[in-house]
N, C-alpha and C positions, 0 to 999 in steps of 0.2 A: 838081432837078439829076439828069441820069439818064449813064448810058453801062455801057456794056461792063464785065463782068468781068475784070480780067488773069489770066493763068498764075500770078502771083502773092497772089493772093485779096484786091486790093485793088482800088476804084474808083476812076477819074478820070472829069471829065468830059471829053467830042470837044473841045471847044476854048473857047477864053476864060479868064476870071480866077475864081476862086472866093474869096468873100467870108471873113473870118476873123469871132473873134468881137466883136476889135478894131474891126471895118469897116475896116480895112487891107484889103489886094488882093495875091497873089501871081500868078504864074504856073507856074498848074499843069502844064502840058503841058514844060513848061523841070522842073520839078520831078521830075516823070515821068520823064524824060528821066534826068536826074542818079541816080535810086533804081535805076532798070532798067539802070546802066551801072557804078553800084557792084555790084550786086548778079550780072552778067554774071562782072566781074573774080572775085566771090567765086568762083563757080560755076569757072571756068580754073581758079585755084587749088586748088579740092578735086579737080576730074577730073585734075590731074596731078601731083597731091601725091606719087606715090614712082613712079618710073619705074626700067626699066633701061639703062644707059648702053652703047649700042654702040659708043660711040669712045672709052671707055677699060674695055672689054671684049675677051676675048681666047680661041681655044683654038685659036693658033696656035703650034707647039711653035718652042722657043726653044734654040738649041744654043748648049752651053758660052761662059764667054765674052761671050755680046749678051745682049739683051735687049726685051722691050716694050719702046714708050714711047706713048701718049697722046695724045690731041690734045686743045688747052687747050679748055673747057666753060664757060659762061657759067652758074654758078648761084647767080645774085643772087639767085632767088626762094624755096630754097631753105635750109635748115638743117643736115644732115647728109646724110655720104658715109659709104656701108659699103659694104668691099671684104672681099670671100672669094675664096679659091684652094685649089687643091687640085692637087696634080702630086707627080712623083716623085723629082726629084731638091732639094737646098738651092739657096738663092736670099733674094733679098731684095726687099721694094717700097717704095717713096718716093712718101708723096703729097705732090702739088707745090700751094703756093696764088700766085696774081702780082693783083695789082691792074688789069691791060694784058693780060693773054695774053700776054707777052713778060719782063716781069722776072720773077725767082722769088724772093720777102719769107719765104715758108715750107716748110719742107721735114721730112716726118716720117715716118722710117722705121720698119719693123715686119719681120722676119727670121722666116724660115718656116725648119721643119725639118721632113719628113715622117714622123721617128718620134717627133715629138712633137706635144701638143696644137699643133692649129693653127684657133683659133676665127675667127670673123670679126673685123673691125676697125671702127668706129664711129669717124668725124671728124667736128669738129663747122666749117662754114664759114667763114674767118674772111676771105677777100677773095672778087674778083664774081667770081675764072677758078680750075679747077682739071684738074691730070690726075694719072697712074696708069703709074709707070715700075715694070716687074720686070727683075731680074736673073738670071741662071741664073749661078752662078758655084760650084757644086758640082764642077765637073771633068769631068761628063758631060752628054751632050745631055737634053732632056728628050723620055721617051714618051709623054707627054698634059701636058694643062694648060687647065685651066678655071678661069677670070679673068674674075668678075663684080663687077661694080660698080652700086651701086642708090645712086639719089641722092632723095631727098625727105624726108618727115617721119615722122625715126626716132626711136622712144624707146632709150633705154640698153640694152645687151644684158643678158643674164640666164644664170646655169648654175643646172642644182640643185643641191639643197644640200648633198646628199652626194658630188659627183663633185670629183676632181684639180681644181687651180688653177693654170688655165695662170700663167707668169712675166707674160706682157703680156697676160688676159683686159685687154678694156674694163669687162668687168663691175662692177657695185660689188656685193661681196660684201655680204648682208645675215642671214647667220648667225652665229648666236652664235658666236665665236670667239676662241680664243690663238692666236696666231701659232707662238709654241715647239711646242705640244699638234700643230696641223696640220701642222706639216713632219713631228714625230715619228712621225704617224701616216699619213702619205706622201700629203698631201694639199695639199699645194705642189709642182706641177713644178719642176723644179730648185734645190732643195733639200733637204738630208739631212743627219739629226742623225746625228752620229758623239761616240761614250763611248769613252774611250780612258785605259786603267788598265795599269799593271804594277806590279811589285816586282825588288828586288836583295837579297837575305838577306844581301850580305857584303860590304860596301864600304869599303876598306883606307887607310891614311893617305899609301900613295905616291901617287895619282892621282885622280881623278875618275872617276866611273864613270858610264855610263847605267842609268836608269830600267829596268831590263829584266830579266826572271827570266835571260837569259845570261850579264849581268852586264860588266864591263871598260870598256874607254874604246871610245868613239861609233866605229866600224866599219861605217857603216850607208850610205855614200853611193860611188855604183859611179858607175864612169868613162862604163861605157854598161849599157844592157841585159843580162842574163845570165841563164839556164834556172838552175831552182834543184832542186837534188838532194833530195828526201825520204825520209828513213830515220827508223825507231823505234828506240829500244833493247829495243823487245820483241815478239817473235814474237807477240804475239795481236794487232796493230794489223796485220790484213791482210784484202783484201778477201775478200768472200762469205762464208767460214767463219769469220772473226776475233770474238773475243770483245769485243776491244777496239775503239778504230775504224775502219771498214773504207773509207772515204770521206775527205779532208778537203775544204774549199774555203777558194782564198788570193783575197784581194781586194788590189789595189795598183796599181801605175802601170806601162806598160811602157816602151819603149825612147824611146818618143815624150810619153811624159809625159803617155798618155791612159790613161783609167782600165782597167784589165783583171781578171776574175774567169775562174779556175779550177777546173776538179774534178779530181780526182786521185786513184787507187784506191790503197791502202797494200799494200806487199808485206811489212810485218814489216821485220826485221832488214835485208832487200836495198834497196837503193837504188831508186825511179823519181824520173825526171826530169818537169820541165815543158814542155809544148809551147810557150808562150809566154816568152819575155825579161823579166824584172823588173826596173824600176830600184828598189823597193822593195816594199815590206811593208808594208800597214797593216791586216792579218788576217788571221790563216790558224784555222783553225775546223772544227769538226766538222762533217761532209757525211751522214753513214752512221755507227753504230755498231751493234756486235753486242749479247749482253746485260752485257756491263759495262756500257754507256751512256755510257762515255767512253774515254779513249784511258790502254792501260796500262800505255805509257812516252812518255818522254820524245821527240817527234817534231820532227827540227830539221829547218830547211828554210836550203841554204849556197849561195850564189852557185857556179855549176857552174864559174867559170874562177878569180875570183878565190879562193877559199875562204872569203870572208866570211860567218860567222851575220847571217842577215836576219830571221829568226824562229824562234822556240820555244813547243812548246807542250807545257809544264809534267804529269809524268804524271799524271792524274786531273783535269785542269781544264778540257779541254775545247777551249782554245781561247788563243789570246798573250797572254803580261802583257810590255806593254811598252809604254813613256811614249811613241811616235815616231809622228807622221801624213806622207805624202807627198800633196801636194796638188798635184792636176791639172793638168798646161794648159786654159785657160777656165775656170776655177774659183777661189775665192776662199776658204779656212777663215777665220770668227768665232769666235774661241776669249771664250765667256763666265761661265765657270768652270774655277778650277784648287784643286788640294786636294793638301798636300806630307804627310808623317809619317814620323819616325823613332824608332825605339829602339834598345835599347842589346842587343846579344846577347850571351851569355858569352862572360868574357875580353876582352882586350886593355885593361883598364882603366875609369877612370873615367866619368861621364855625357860625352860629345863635345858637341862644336858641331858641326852639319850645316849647310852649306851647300848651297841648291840650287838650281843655274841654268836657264834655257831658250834654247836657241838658233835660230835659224832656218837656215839655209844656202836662200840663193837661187840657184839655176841660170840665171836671167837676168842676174846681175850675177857671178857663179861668186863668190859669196864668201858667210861665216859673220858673222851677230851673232848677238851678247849680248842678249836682250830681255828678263829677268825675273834677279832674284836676292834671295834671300833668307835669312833667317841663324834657326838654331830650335837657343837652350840645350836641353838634354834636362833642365839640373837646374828649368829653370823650365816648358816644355810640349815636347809631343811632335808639334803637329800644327798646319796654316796654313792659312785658306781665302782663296781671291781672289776676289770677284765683281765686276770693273771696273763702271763705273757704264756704257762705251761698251764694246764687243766688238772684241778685239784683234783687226787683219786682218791674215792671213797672204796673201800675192799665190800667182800660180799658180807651179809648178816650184818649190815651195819642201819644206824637212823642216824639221820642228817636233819638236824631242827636250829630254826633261829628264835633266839632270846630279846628283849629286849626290856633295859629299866629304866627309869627314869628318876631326877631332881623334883617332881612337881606331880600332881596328879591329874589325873584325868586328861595324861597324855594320848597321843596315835600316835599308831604306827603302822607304816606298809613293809613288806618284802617282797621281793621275788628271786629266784632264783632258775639258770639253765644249766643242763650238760645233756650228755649221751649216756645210757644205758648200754655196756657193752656185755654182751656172753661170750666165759670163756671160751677159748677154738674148743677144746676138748669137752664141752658141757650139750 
């Protein structure tokens, strides 16, 4: 039996049947036939195993308002769809799957922001038709925009191992890791651990008072925004030449309930004001100090109309003791640690019973609860810890303050409390 070599390094013979060992009979050239046309198919498959998709690709700018959209894509033969984008204003993109090019069974959106990570995206195929709609819905038009889409055989994406973690990486992280350790150490995008501690030296048996080195009942919640006046009680807390601190910076929410930080040069005894509106306080802090290394009075920072204390910062400490978080629009606190303590200071009698509450006030429903209460004999301990087995969530536009009253007068009291700050995926 003789013939021809194939492209494939195997022999057939020109024609006829070739004998088995059986003495059975096939037909070879029908055989031929069937190997050379599986093996064709193979060959399609590898040469177009990951292409780039022109019809739900794009770097046609998109103003305010509209958007891309796609033409539906046949990719039965295929496994995954990865979409990258890169432009300059916010938006969002929705990959579509239909079974028909006409119904849509699946829809999965992924929210871009351009001052944040914005990795690629990785889908895996789950019906024969798909496409690729973006939105522009930032409020301005867009100056560029490059919108690519590759369809074929993707493996899982990858970051290294020491960089930020986007909120919706595809990636599967495969470094050793805490979750708590990584946000602390700002290795989770949109997430931020906040430690939030004060004291009250002298908490009296008429009222309740807040957590807070200023002490009195809860005064911490403004009608709107307001510039917040800062003054020391002492001449060396001023900038350049100050012995004290000569810098501070406030971190907090402003009129809109989006997060804001300040710097602020100290004049001493004289008043400056803030450039920006606060609706709260949730740290004001050493920015600059001279060689005291800390601040060496007392630095109170007041709502510039209503005359509300928003914050203090205690002489020699550095920076606010006080039990109160304001939490963001788009944003959510996990509070998963809380720590209560009281004693008894000279005078006004015996060991007291302390009570100490937490409340929320939410701005989206304009109203206050109750979340937490608990009750600490002094003659039996002095101190409470909480670690919830779930993380208390506090919702966005809300304040988070600890109470405490007492039996006796001229009680203390410490707090602390932790969680994460998390931003919604979409914000």
């Amino acid at each position: 039996m003789s013939g021809p070599a194939t492209e494939r390094g195997f022999q057939h013979p020109d024609e006829g049947l070739e004998h088995k060992s059986d003495g059975s009979q096939f037909d070879v050239p029908a055989w031929r036939e069937s190997i050379e046309t599986k093996i064709s198919s193979i060959d399609t498959a590898v040469n177009t195993q990951t292409y780039i998709s022109t019809d739900n690709s794009s770097t046609t700018l998109i103003t305010n308002g509209n958007n891309f959209t796609g033409t539906w894509e046949d990719v039965t033969k295929y496994n995954s769809v990865v979409v990258a984008v890169k432009t300059d204003q916010d938006g969002y993109f929705e990959i579509q799957f239909s079974p028909d090019g006409t119904n849509i069974d699946s829809t999965l959106t992924r929210y871009y922001k351009p001052n944040q990570i914005e990795a690629p995206h990785r889908f895996t195929i789950t019906r024969q038709y798909f496409r690729v709609i973006f939105y522009n819905s930032s409020g301005s038009d867009q100056t560029f925009l490059r919108l690519q889409t590759t369809i074929g055989e993707k493996l899982d994406l990858n970051s290294p191992t020491d960089s930020v973690m986007s909120q919706d990486f595809d990636a599967i992280s495969v470094r050793p890791t805490d979750y708590a350790t990584e946000v602390a150490l700002g290795r989770r995008q949109g997430a931020f651990t906040w430690n939030k501690f004060g004291y009250n030296e002298d908490v009296d048996t008429a009222s309740a008072e807040v957590v807070a080195s200023f002490g009195g009942a809860f005064n911490q919640k403004l009608a709107s925004g307001e510039t917040l006046d800062i003054v020391s009680s002492s001449a060396n807390d001023t900038n350049s030449s100050g012995t004290g601190v000569r810098q501070v910076v406030i971190f907090g929410v402003d009129s809109n309930w989006d997060t804001v930080t300040e710097v602020l040069a100290m004049n001493g005894l004289t008043t400056v004001t803030t450039t920006n509106s606060f609706l709260g306080v949730n740290r004001m802090t050493i920015y600059t100090s001279g060689t005291l290394d800390s601040n060496d009075g007392v630095i109170t920072a007041t709502a510039t109309a209503s005359g509300n204390v928003m914050a203090e910062m205690p002489a020699g400490e550095g920076t606010t003791q006080q039990c109160l978080f304001y939490v963001p629009q788009n944003h959510q606190f996990l509070a998963t640690w809380l720590y209560t303590h009281a004693i008894k200071s000279s005078g006004g009698g015996s060991n007291p019973d302390v009570t100490f509450k937490a409340f929320v006030y939410s701005a989206v429903v304009d109203s206050k609860f109750e979340v937490f209460r608990d009750d600490i004999d002094l003659t039996i301990e002095t101190s409470r810890q909480l670690t919830p087995s779930e993380p208390f969530v506090i919702g966005e536009k809300s304040i988070f303050w600890l109470e405490a009253s007492t039996t006796a007068n001229n009680t203390s009291v410490r707090g602390r409390f932790s969680g994460k700050l998390i931003r919604d995926a979409d914000a």
